[in-house]
N, C-alpha and C positions, 0 to 999 in steps of 0.2 A: 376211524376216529370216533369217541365216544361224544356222547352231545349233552352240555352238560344243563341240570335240570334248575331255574330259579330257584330261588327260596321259597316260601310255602306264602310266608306272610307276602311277599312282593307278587306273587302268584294270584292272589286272592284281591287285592288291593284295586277297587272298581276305579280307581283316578288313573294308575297306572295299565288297568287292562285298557280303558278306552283310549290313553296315550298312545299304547302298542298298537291300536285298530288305525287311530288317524295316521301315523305313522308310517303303517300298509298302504295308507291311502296315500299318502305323498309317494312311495316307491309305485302303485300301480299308476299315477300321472304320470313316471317316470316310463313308466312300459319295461320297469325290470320282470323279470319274468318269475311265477308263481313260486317256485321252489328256491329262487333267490331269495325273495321276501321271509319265505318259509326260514330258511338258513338264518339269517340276519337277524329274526327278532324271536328265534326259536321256540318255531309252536310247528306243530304239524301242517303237512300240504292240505291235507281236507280243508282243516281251519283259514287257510288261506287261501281255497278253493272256494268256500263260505264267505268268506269278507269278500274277497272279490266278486262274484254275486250280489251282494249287498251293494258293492261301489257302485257296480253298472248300472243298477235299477234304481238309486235312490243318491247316489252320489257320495260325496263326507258323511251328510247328514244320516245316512243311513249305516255307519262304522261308528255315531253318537250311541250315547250310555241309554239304553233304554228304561232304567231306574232299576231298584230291586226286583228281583223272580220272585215269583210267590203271590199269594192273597195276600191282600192288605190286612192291618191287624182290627181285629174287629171291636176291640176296647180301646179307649182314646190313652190309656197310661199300660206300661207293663204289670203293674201293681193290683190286678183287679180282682183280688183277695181283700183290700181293704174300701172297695166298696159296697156302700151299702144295700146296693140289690146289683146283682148278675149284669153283664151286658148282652 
């Protein structure tokens, strides 16, 4: 049985991935077991070998959105061609 893969934009979507995280987290209260979880909200067993990890050590709070990846942006606007000295 093939597994069929999200959409790209739902895939991507930080309100919907951290939905899917707490989500695991309500099934690992349940003591469903890892590769059920896995099944259910289709991601792989690592990735839910990971969140689970996360649960134990830090609880919900640790399956919460840790903001954007990345350095923060180091000019206060996108625009910073139209100011008048560099940042």
């Amino acid at each position: 049985m093939a597994t069929r893969r999200k959409p790209t934009a739902e895939r991507r979507d930080p309100q919907a991935l951290e939905e899917r995280r707490l989500h695991a987290a309500e099934l690992f209260a349940q003591d469903v077991h890892q590769a059920e979880v896995a099944r259910t909200l289709g991601v792989s067993r690592q990735t839910v070998s990971r969140w689970h990890q996360r649960w134990q050590a830090d609880g919900t709070a640790g399956l919460q959105s840790r903001g954007a990846p990345g350095r923060a942006p180091r000019c206060p606007t996108p625009n910073s061609s139209r100011l008048s000295r560099p940042c």
